[in-house]
Every structure is written in C-alpha cells, then in structure tokens.
N, C-alpha and C positions, 0 to 999 in steps of 0.2 A: 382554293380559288381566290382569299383574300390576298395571298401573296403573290399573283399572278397581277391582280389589279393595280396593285403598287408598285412593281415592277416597271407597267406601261405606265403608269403616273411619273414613277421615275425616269424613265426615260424620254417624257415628252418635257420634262422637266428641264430636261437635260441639253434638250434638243434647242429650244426657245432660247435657252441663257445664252448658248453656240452662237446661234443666229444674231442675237441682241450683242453680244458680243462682236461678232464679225462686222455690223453694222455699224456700231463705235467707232471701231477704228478705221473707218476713212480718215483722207488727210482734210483739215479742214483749209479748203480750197479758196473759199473766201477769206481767210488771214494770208496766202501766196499773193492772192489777187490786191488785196489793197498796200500789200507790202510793193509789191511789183511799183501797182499808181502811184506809191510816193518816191519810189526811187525812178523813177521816170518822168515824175514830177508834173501827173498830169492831177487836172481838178475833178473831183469826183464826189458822186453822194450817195452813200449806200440806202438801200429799201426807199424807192421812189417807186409813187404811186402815181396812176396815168386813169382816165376815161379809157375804159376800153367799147367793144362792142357792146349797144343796148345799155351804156354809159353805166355799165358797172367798174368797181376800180380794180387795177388790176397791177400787180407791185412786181416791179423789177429788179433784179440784186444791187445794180451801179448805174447810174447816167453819167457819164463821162461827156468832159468836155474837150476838144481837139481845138486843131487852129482855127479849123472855119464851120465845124458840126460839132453838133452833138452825138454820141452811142451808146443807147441801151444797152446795158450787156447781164446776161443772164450766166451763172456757174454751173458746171455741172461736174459735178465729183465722181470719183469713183467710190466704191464699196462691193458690194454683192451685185451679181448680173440682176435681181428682184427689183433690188434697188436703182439700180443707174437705169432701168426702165423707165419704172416709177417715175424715177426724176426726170429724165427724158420727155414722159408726155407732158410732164406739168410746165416745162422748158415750152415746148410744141403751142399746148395751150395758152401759153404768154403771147407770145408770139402771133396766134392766130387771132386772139383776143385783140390784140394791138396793130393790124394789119388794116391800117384806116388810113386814106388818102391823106389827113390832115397830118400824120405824125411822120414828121421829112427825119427824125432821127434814124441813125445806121444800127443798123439791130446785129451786135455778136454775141453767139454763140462760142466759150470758152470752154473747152472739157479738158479733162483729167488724161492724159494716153497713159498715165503710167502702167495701170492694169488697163487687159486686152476684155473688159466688159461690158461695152455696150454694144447691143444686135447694129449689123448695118442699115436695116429698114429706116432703125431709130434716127439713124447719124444723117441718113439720105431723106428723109423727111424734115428736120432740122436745117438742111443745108438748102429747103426748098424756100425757106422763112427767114434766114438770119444768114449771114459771115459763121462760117464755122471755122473756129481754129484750135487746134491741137494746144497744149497750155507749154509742150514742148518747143513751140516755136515762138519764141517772145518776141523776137524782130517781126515777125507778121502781127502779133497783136499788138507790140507799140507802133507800129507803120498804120494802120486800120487805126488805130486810137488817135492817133497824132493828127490825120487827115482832117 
C-alpha cells in the first residue's frame, strides 16, 4: 500500500513540474511588444495605472501615444489553453473596469496567433471591448497605434 501511495505522489509530482514547465515557456510577448514600439518609434509607458470603476486602480500593460490619441493596450500571450483563458478574462476585466465615458483613450487588444489557444467566446467578448489584433499583423497594430 505504501508503494502505491508514492507512486500517485510521484506522478502528481510529475504532473505539476509538466504543467509549470509548459507555462514557462510562453514567449514573453511584452519584450516583442516594446521591441516593436521602439522600432516604430512610438512613445510608450509600460504598467500604467488608471481609476477604474468604483475608482479603484486598475493597471494596463502600455499607454501608447499616436499622432493625435492616446492607446491602452493590453498583451495577451500564448501558453496553455488554462492559461490564455485565465489571461483572457483578466484582459476582459481591464477593459470592462476602464469602460468609463471619461477615458476617450483607444483600447487594443494584442494576442499572440502563433499557438491556436484561445476559445473564440474569449476573443469575441474582447473584440466587444477593445481593437483586437492578431500580433501577426504589425501594419494593423502600428496603423491603430500611429492614429
């Protein structure tokens, strides 16, 4: 029996390091992103914080400046489908947090296409709230940035 119990120890063991592992290695999408902003040579500030709803703060990945706006723009990576959920509603919840007459800024939505793992519910609830752009189309996200 004792070596039964260790067995399922070991292989939850096992199982966790997998997962924690798989989750590592996303690409880390915020150093594409601000590499992008400097060579397109837009001005930008990363983890900026805003009043959201019920004036609590609420932090967004970039505020980007353009020719005549400014753009929130939030990242969203790939990794595990768990994950790009996860990141997804917190993306969501930005968003809806910041969904206030006063804030005239342009809200984009930047994901990762290169893995095929975020649900479409996710992406079509996102695109109810923000500019969503695929991170493969940089002419669309420097034309929306540059605006």
């Amino acid at each position: 029996m004792d070596g039964v119990v260790r067995l399922g120890q070991a292989c939850i063991r096992m199982a966790d390091l997998h997962y924690t592992r798989r989750s590592s290695l996303a690409v880390p999408l915020n150093e594409t992103l601000e590499d992008f902003f400097n060579d397109a040579e837009f001005a930008y500030e990363a983890d900026v914080e805003f009043l959201g709803r019920q004036g609590k703060p609420v932090k967004v990945d970039y505020q980007v400046w353009g020719n005549h706006k400014a753009s929130l723009v939030m990242a969203l990576g790939t990794g595990t489908s768990s994950v790009a959920h996860a990141r997804a509603n917190e993306v969501f919840r930005t968003w809806y947090d910041l969904s206030l007459p006063e804030r005239t800024e342009a809200k984009v939505t930047i994901f990762d296409d290169s893995l095929d793992v975020f649900r479409e519910e996710d992406l079509a609830r996102l695109k109810d709230f923000s500019d969503l752009v695929p991170l493969s189309d940089r002419q669309a996200i420097r034309d929306l940035l540059a605006a």
